[in-house]
GUKOLKE-952675 format. One record per atom (N, C-alpha, C, O): residue number from 1; residue in one letter; x, y, z. Coordinates in pm, whole numbers, plus 50000, padded with zeros to 5 digits. Example, Ala and Ser with C-alpha at 12.3 -4.5 7.8 and 13.67 -1.06 7.14 Angstrom:
! residues 2
PT  pos  code   east  north     up
PT    1     A  51319  49431  50780
PT    1     A  51230  49550  50780
PT    1     A  51320  49670  50780
PT    1     A  51424  49668  50846
PT    2     S  51285  49775  50708
PT    2     S  51367  49894  50714
PT    2     S  51290  50003  50787
PT    2     S  51341  50114  50804
This chain:
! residues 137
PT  pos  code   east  north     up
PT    1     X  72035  18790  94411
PT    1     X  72092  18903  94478
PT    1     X  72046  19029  94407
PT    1     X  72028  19037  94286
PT    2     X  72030  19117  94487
PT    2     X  71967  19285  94403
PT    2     X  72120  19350  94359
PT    2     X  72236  19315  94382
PT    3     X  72075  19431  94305
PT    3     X  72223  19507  94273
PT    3     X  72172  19464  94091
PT    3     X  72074  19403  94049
PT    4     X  72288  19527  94021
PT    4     X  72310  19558  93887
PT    4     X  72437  19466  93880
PT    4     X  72498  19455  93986
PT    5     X  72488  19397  93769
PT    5     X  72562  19354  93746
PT    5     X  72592  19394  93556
PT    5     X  72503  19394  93472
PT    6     X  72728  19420  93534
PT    6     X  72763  19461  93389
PT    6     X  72890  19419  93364
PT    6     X  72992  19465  93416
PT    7     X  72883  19333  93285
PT    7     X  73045  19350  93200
PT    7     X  73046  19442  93101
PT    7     X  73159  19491  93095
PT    8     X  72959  19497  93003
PT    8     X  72951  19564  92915
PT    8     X  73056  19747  92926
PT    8     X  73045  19859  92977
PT    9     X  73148  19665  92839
PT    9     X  73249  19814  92880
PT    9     X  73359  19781  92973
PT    9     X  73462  19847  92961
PT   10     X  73354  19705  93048
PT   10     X  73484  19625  93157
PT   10     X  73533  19601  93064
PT   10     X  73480  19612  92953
PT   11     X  73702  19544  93098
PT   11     X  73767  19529  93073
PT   11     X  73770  19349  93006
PT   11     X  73664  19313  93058
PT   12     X  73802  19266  92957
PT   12     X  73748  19077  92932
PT   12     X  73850  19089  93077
PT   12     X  73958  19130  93119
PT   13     X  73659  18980  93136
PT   13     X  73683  18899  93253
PT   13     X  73659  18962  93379
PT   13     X  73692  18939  93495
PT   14     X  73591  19047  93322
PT   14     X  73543  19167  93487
PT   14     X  73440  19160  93483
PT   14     X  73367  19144  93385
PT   15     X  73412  19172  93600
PT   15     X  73249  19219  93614
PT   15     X  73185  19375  93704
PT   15     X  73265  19455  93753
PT   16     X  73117  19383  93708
PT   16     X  73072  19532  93767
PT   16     X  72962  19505  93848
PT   16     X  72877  19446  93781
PT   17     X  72921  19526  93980
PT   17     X  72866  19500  94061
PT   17     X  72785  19641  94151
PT   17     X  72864  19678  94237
PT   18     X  72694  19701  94153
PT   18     X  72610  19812  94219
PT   18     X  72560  19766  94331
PT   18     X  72566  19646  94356
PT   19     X  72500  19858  94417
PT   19     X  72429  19854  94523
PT   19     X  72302  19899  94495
PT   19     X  72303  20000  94425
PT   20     X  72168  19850  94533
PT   20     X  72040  19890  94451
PT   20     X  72020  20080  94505
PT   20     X  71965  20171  94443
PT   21     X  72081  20080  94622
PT   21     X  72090  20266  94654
PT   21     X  72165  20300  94551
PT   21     X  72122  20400  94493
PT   22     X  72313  20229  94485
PT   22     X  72410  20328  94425
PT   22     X  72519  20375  94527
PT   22     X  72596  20465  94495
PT   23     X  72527  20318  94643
PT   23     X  72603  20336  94719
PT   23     X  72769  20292  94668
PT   23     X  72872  20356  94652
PT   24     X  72741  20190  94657
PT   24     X  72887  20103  94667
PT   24     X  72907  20069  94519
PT   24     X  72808  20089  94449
PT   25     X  73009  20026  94463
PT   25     X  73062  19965  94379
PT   25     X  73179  19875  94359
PT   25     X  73296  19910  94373
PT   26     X  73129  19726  94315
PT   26     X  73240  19633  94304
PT   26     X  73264  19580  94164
PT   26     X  73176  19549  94083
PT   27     X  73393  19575  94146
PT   27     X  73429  19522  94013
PT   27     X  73553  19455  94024
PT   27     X  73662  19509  94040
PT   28     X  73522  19295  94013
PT   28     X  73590  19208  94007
PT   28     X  73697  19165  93833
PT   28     X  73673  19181  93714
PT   29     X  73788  19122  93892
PT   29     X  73864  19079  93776
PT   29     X  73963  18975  93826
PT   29     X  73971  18933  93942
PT   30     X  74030  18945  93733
PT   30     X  74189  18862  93744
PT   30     X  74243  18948  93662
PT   30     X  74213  19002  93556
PT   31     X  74355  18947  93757
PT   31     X  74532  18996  93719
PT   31     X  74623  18885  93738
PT   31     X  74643  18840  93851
PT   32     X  74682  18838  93633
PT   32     X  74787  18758  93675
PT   32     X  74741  18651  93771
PT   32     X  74800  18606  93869
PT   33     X  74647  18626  93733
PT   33     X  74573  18481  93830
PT   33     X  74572  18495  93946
PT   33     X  74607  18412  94030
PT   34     X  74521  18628  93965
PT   34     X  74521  18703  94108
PT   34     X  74382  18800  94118
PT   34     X  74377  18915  94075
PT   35     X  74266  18724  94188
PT   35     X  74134  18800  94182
PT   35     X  74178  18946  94231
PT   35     X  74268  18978  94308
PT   36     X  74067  19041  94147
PT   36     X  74114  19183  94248
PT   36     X  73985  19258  94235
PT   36     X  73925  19271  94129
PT   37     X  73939  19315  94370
PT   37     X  73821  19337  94385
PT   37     X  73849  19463  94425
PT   37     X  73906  19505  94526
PT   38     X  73776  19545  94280
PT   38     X  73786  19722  94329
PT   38     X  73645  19777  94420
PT   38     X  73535  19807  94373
PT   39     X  73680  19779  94534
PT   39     X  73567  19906  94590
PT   39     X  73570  20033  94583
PT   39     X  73667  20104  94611
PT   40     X  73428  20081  94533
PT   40     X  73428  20199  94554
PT   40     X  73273  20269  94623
PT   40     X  73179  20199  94660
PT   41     X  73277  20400  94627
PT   41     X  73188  20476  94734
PT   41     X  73184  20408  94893
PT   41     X  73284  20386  94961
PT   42     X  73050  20383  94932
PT   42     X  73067  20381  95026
PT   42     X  73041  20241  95096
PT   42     X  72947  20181  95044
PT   43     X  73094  20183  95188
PT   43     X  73074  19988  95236
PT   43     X  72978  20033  95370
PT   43     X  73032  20123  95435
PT   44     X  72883  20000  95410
PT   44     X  72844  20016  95515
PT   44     X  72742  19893  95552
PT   44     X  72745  19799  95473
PT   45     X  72663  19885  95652
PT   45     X  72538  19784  95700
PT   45     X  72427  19777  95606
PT   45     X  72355  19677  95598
PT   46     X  72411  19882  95537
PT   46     X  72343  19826  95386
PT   46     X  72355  19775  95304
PT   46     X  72261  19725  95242
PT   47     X  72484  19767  95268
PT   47     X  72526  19684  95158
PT   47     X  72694  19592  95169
PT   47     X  72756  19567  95066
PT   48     X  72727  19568  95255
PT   48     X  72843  19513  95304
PT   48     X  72749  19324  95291
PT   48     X  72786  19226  95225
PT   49     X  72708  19331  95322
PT   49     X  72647  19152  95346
PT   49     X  72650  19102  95141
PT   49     X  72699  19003  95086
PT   50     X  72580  19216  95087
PT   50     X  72563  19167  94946
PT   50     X  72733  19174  94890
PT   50     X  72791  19089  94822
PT   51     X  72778  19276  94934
PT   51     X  72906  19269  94869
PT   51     X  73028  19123  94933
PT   51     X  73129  19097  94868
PT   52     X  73000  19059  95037
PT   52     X  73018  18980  95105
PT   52     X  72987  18867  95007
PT   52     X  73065  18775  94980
PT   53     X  72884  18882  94966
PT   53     X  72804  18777  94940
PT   53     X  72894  18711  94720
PT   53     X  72902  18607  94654
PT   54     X  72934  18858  94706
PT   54     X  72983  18833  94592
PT   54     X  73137  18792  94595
PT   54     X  73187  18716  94512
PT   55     X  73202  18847  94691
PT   55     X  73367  18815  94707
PT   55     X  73372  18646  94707
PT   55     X  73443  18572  94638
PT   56     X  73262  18611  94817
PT   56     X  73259  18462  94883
PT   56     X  73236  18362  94748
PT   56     X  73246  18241  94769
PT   57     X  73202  18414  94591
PT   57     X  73183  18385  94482
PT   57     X  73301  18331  94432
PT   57     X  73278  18232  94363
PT   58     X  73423  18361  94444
PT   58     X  73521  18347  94326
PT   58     X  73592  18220  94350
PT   58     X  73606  18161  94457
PT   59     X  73643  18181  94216
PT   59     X  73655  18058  94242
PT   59     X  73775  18028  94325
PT   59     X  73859  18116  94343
PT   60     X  73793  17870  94396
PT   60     X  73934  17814  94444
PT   60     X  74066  17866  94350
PT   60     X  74160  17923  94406
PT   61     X  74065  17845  94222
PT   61     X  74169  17820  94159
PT   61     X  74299  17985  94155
PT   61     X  74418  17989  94122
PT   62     X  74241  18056  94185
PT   62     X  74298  18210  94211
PT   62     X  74419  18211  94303
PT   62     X  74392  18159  94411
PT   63     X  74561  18259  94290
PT   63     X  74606  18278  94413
PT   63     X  74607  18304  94556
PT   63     X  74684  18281  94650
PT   64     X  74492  18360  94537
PT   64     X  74418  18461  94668
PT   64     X  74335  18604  94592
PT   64     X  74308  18618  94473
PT   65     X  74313  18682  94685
PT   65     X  74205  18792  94672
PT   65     X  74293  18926  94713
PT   65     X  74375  18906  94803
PT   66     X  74287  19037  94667
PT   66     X  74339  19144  94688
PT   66     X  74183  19270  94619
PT   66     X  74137  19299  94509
PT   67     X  74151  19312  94783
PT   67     X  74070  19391  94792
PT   67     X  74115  19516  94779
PT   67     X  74210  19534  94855
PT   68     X  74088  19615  94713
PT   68     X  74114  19798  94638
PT   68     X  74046  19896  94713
PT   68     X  73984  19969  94636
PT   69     X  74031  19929  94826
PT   69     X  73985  20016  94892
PT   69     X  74048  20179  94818
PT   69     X  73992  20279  94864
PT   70     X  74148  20201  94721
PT   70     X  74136  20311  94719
PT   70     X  74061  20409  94649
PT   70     X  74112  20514  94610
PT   71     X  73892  20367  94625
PT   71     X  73837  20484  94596
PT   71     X  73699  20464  94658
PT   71     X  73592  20490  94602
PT   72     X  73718  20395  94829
PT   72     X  73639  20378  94844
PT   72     X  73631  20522  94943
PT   72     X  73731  20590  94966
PT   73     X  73487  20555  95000
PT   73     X  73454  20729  95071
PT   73     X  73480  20727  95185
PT   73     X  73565  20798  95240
PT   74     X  73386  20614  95257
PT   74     X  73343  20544  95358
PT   74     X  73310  20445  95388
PT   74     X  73229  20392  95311
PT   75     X  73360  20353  95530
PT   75     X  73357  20263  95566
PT   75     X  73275  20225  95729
PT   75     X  73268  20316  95811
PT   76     X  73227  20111  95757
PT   76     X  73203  20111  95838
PT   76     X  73190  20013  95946
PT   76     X  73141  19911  95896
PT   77     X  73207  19999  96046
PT   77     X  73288  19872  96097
PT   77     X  73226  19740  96081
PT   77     X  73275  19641  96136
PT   78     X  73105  19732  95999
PT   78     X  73068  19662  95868
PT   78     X  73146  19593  95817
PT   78     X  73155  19472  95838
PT   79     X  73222  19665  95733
PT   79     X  73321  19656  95653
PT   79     X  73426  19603  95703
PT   79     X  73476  19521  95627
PT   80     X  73479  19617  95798
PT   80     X  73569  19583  95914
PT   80     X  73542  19415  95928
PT   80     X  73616  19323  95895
PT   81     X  73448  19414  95973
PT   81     X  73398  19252  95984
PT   81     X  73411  19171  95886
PT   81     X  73449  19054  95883
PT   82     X  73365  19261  95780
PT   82     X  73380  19186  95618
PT   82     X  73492  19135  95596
PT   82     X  73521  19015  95594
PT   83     X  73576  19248  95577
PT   83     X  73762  19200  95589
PT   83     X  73787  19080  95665
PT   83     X  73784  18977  95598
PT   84     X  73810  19066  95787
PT   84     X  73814  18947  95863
PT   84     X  73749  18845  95827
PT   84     X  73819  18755  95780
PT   85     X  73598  18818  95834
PT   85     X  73570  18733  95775
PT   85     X  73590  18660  95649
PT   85     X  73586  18542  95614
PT   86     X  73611  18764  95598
PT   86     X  73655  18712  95414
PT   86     X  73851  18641  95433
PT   86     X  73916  18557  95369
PT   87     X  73879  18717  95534
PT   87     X  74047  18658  95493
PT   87     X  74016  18488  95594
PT   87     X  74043  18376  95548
PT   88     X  73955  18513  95727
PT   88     X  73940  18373  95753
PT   88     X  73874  18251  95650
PT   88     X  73910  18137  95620
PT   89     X  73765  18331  95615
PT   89     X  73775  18188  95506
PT   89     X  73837  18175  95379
PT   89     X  73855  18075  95310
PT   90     X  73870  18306  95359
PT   90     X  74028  18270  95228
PT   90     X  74131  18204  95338
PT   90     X  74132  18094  95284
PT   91     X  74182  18194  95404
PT   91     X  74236  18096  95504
PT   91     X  74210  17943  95519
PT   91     X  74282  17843  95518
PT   92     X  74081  17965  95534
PT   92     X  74047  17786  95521
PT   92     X  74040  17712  95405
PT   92     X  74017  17591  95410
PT   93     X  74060  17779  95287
PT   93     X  74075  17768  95115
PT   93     X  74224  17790  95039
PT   93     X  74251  17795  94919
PT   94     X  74324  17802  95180
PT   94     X  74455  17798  95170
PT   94     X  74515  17922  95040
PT   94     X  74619  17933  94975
PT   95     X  74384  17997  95049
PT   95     X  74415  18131  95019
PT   95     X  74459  18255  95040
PT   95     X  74347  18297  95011
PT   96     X  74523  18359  95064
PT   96     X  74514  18475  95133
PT   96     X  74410  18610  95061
PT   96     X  74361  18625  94950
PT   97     X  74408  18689  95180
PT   97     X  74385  18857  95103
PT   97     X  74475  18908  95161
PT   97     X  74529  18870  95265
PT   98     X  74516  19061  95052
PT   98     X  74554  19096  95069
PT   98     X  74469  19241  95092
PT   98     X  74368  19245  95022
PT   99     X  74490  19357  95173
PT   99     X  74393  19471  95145
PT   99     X  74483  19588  95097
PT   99     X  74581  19610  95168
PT  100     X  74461  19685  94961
PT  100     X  74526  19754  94920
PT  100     X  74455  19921  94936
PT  100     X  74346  19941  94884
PT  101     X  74519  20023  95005
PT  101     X  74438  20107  95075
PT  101     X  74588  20225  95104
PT  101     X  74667  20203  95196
PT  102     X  74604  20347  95010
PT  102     X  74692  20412  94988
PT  102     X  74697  20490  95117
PT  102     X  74590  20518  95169
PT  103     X  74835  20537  95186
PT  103     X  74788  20632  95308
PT  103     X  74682  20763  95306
PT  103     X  74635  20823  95402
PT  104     X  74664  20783  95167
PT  104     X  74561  20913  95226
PT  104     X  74424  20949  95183
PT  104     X  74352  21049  95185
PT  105     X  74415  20751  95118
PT  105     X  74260  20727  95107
PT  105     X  74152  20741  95265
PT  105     X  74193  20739  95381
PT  106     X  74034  20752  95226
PT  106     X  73990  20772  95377
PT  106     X  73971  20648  95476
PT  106     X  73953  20659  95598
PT  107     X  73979  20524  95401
PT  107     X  73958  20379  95497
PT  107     X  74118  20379  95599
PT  107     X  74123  20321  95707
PT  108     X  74194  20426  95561
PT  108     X  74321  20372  95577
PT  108     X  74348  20431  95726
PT  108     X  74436  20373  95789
PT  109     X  74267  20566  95802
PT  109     X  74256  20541  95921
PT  109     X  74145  20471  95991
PT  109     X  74155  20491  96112
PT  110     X  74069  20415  95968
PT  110     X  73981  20349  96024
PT  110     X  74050  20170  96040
PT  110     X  74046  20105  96144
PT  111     X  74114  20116  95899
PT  111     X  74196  20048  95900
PT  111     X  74299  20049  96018
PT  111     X  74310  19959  96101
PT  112     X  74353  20134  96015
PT  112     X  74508  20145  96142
PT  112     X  74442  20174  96328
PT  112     X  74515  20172  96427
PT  113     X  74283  20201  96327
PT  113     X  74248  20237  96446
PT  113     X  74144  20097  96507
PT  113     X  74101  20077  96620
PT  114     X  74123  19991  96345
PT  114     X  74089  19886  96398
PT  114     X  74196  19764  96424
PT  114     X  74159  19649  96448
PT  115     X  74307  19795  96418
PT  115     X  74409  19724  96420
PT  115     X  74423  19617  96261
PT  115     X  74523  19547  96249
PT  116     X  74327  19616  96166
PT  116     X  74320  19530  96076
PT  116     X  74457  19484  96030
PT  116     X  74507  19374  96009
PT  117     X  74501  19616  96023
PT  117     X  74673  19577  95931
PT  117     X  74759  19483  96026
PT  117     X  74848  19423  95966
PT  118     X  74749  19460  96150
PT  118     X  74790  19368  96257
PT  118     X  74775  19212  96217
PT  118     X  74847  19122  96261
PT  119     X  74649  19195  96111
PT  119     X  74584  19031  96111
PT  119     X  74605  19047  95986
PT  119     X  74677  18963  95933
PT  120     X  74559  19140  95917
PT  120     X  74583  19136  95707
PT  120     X  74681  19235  95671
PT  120     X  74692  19348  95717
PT  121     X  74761  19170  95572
PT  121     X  74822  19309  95467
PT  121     X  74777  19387  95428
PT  121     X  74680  19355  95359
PT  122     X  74801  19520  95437
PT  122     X  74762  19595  95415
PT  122     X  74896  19704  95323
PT  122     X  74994  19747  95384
PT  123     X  74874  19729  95183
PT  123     X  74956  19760  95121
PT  123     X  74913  19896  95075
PT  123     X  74799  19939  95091
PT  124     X  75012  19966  95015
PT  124     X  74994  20084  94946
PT  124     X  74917  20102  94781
PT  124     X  74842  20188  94735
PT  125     X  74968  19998  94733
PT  125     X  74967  19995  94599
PT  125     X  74931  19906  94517
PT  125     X  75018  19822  94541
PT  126     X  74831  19837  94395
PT  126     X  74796  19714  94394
PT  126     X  74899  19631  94319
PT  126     X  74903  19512  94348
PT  127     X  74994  19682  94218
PT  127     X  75105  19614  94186
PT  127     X  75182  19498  94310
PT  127     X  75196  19376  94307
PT  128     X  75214  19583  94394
PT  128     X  75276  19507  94471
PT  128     X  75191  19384  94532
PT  128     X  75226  19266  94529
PT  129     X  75066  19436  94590
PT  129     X  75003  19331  94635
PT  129     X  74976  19194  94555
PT  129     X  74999  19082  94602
PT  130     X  74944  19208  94478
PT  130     X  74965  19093  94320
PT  130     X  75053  19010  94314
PT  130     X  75049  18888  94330
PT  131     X  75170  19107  94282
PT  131     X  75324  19043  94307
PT  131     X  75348  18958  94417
PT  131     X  75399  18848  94396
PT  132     X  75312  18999  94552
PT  132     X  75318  18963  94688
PT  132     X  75242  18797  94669
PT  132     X  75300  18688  94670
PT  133     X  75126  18819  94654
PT  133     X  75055  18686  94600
PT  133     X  75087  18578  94528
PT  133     X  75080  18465  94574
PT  134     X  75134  18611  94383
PT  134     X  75189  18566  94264
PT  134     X  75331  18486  94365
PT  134     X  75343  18369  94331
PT  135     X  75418  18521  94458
PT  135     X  75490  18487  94525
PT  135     X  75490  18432  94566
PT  135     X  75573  18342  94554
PT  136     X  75390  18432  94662
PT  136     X  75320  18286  94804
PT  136     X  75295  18188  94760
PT  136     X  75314  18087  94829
PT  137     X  75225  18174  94584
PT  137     X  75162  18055  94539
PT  137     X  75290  17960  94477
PT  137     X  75268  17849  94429
């Protein structure tokens, strides 16, 4: 896969993930035996498949996945697809996601105008979403 990858400077047990533009940024971790995948800049048809490609990485043993949209710029119904797809097959792995996306980040109307929050959680804050998880299991 292209992109940059770094733990160097993360936090133990993260990783850091680029887009070869510099567009996007992912950085994976565990919380509380709860994967959590921070996005940031921008998710679009350039780089949504690779970032796809790294979520679909983590292992079974996790509660589920809780995706961080809040510092992401822009989204694009890319991204949209991504979501869905990623919670159906955290579904078939008797996993959930959760998506965490504050009201006045910029995904969070694109979120409410694709109906997403209808099929996934969609939370304010990542504490809770964690918790929410940590719960189900």
């Amino acid at each position: 896969m292209s992109g940059t990858s770094d733990t160097g400077g993360a936090a133990a047990g993260s990783e850091t993930w680029s887009d070869p533009e510099d567009l996007a940024q992912l950085r994976l971790r565990e919380e509380q035996e709860v994967a959590v995948a921070q996005l940031s800049g921008e998710v679009d048809l350039s780089n949504a498949e690779a970032i796809a490609a790294r979520l679909t990485e983590l292992p079974n043993l996790a509660h589920g996945l809780v995706v961080d949209l809040g510092e992401v710029e822009y989204m694009d119904s890319t991204a949209i697809a991504l979501l869905h797809e990623l919670a159906a097959r955290l579904r078939r792995r008797s996993q959930r996601l959760i998506v965490v996306c504050p009201p006045d980040c910029a995904p969070r109307r694109v979120l409410e105008l694709t109906a997403l929050d209808t099929t996934i959680p969609v939370l304010d804050e990542l504490a809770p979403a964690i918790a929410t998880l940590r719960a189900d299991a």
